[in-house]
C-alpha positions in Angstrom: 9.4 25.8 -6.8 7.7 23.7 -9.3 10.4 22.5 -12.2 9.8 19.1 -13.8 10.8 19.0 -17.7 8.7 17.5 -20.0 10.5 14.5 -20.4 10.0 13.5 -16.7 6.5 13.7 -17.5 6.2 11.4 -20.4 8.7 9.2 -18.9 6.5 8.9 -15.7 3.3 8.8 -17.8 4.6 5.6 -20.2 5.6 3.6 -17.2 2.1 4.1 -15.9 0.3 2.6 -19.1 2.6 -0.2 -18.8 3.5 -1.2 -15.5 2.0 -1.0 -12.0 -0.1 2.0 -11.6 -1.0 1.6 -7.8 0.9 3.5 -5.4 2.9 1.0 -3.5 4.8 0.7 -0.2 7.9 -1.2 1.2 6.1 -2.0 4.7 2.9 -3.5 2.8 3.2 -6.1 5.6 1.4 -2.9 8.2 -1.0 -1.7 5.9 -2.7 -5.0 4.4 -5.8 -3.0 4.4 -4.6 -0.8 1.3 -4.8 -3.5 -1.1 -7.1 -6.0 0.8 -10.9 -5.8 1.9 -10.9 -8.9 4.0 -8.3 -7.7 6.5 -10.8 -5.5 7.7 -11.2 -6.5 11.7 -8.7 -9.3 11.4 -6.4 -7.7 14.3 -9.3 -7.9 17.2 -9.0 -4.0 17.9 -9.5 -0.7 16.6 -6.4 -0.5 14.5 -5.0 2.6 13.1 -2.0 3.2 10.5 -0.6 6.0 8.7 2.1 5.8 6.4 3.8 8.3 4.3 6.4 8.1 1.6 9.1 10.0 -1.0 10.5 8.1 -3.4 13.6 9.2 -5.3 14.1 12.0 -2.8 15.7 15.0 -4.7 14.5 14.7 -8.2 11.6 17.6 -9.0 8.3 15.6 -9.5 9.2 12.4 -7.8 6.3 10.5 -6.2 4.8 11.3 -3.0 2.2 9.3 -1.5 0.5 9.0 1.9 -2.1 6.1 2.9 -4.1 6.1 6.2 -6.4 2.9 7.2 -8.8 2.2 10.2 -10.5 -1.3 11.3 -11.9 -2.7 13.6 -14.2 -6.5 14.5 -18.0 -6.0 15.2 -20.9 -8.3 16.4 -18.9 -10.5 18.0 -15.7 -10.5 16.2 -17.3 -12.0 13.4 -17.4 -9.1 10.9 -15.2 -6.1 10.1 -15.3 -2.9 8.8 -12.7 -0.5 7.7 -11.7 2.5 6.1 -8.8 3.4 4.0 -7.7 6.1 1.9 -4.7 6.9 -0.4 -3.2 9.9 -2.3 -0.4 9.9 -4.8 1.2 12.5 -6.6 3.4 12.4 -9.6 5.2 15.2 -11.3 1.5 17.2 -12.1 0.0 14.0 -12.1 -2.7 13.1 -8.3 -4.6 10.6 -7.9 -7.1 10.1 -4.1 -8.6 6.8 -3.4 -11.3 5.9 -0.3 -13.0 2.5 0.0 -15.1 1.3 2.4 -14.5 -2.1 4.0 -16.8 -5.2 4.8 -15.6 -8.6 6.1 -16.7 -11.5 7.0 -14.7 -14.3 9.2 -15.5 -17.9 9.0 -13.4 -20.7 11.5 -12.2 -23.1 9.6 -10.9 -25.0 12.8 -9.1 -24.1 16.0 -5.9 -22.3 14.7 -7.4 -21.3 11.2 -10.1 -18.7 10.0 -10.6 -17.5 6.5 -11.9 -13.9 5.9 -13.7 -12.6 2.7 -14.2 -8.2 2.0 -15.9 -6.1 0.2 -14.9 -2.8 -0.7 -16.6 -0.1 -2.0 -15.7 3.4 -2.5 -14.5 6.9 -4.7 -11.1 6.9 -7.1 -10.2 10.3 -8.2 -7.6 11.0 -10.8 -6.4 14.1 -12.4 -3.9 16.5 -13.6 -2.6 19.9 -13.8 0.3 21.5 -16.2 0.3 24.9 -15.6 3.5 25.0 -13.3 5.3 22.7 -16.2 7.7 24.4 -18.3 6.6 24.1 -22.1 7.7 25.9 -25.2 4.2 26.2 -26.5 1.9 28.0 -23.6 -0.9 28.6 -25.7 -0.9 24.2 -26.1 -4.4 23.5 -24.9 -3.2 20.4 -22.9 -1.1 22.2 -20.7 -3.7 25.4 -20.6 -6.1 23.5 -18.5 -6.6 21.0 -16.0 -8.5 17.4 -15.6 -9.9 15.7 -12.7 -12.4 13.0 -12.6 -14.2 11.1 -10.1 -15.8 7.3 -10.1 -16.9 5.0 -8.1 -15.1 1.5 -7.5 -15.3 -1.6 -5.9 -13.2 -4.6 -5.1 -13.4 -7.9 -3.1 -10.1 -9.7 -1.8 -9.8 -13.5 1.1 -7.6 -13.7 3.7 -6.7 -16.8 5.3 -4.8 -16.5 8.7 -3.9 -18.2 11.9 -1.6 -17.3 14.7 1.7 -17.5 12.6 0.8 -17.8 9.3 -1.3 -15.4 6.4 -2.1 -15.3 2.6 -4.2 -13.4 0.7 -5.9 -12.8 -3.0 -7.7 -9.2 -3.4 -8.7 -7.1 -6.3 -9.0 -3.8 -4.3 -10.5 -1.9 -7.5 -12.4 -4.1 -10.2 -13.5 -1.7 -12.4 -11.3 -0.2 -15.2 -11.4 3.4 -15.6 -10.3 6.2 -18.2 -7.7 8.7 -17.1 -7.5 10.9 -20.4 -9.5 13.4 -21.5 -8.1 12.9 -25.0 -7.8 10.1 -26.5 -9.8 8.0 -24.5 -7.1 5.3 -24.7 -5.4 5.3 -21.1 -7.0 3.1 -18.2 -6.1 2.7 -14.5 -5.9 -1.3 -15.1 -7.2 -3.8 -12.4 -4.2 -4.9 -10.0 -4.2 -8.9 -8.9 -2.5 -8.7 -5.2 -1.3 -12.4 -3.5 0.3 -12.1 0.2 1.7 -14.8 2.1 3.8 -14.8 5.5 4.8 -17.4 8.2 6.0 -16.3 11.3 9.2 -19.1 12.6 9.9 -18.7 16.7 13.5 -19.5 17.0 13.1 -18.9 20.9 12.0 -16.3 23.3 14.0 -13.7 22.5 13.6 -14.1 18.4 11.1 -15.1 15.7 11.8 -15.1 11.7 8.9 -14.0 9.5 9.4 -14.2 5.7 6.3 -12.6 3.9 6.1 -12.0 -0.1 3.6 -9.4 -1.7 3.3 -10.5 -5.4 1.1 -8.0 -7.7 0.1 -8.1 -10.9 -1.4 -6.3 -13.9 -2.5 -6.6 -17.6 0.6 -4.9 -20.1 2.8 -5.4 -17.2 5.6 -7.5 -15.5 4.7 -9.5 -11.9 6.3 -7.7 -9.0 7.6 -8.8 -5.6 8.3 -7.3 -2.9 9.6 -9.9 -0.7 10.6 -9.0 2.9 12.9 -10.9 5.9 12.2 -9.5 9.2 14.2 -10.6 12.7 11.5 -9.5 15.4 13.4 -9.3 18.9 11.6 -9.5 22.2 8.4 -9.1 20.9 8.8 -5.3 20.3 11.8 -4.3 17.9 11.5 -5.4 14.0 14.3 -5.1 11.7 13.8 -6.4 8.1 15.4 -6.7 4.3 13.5 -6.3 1.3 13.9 -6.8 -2.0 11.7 -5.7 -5.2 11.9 -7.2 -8.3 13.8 -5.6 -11.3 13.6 -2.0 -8.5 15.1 -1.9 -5.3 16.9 -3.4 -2.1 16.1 -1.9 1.1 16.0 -1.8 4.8 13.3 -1.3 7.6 12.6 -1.4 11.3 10.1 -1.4 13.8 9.3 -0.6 17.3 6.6 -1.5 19.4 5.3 0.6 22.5 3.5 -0.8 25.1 1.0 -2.6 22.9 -0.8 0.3 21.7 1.6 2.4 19.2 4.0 1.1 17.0 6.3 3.3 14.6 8.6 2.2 12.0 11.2 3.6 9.2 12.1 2.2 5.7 15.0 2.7 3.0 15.3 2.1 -0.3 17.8 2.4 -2.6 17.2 1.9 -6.6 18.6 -0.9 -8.6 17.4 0.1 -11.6 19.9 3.3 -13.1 17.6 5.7 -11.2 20.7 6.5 -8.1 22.7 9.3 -9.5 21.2 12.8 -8.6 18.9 11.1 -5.9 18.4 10.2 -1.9 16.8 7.7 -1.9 12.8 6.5 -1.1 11.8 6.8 2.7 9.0 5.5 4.5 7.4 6.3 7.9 4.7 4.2 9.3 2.8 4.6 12.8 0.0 2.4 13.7 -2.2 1.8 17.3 -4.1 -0.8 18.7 -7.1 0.5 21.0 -8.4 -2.0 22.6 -11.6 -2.4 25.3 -11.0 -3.4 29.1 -12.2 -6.6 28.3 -10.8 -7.1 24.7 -7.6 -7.1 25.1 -5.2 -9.1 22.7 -3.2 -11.8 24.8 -1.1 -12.6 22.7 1.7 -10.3 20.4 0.1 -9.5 16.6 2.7 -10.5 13.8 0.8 -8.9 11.5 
């Protein structure tokens, strides 16, 4: 049953103008895809991940996203291509993204390569407030419903080497109107930097710090910044903590090279507990590779 009070609505609606509009995730450090063209291919397989998420579990209109991405190297490992998609949904409020990928790898030297993407693709936004409960029903803005559809693109470098990563991507360059109205409201550009090191204490366990830093005009830098332990080469388990939002947990495990699933928690810091769950996350990825491609060594990320 749809219920979400009008405040919700505007509440929801004047963080978007101000604040981070992309739909984020707590295990950004699977999905680099979803914010970064140049990952495209970095992994040497076909790699697959879905993730979906609630956040703020039993509140009426809470977001609910899901993302799905696929990659994979061609022509010799020295280009990649990809595909990812994204749909969020806020109170009445939906928004669907799909980009093409494009990369191109370079060797720097024999540890280091540096990755540059493309990304081209659809953004649709929209809204719909006929299940909302108003005291006007005859109000034209909640009478009918809005959706539009643009194109986009964006560009975004990734450095990386067998232990170490950092990125700077611009997944969606063009800024586009979301109101029918006023004309006034724009889904802003969002500035993403990565970074992560992966430190082997010894065969049974290796620390990896990473930090996922984004940024947009009208609105306060972010971080998400993540400790993981990774045991035996197969079991993650990791801390995170978002800036002025949330402390939270995850984990990871990894099947026989090929399918890996993982789980994360979050709980609000910012007065947003009472009445509420919780945010959860479920990721599963795989990693097909050929008979005579296959990855010697375990991928960190």
């Amino acid at each position: 049953m749809k219920r979400i009070t009008l405040l919700l609505v505007g509440i929801l609606s004047s963080l978007s103008a101000i604040a981070q509009q992309d739909a984020q995730t707590s295990m950004y450090f699977f999905n680099p895809l979803q914010y970064n063209p140049a990952y495209a291919g970095t992994r040497q397989s076909l790699h697959i991940t879905g993730v979906t998420r609630a956040q703020w579990v039993g509140w009426d209109g809470a977001p609910n996203t899901q993302f799905l991405s696929a990659h994979a190297p061609v022509i010799r490992k020295n280009i990649g291509v990809g595909l990812n998609m994204a749909y969020d949904k806020i109170g009445s409020r939906s928004g669907f993204n799909v980009m093409a990928n494009f990369a191109y790898h370079m060797r720097l030297n024999k540890d280091l390569r540096l990755s540059l993407g493309l990304s081209a693709g659809l953004q649709q936004y929209g809204y719909d407030f006929t299940g909302l409960i108003v005291t006007d029903p005859n109000d034209v803005n909640y009478t009918t419903n809005y959706s539009k559809t643009r194109a986009n693109m964006g560009f975004g470098s990734y450095l990386f080497g067998e232990r170490f990563y950092a990125g700077l991507s611009l997944p969606r360059l063009i800024k586009r109107n979301i109101d029918n109205n006023t004309g006034d409201a724009y889904l802003q550009r969002h500035l993403y930097l990565t970074g992560g090191y992966v430190h082997p204490i010894n065969s049974i366990l290796d620390l990896k710090p990473s930090i996922l830093l984004k940024y947009t005009a009208n609105g306060p830098a972010i971080a998400d910044i993540n400790f993981s332990a990774h045991l035996y080469k197969t079991f993650w388990v990791g801390l995170l903590y978002r800036t002025t939002d949330c402390i939270g947990f995850n984990f990871a495990y990894q099947f026989k090279d090929i399918c890996t699933a993982g789980y994360a928690f979050d709980i609000p810091l910012n007065g947003k507990f009472l009445n509420q769950w919780g945010t959860h996350e479920i990721m599963v990825s795989f990693d097909l590779n050929g008979k005579n491609n296959a990855v010697q060594s375990p991928r960190y990320f």
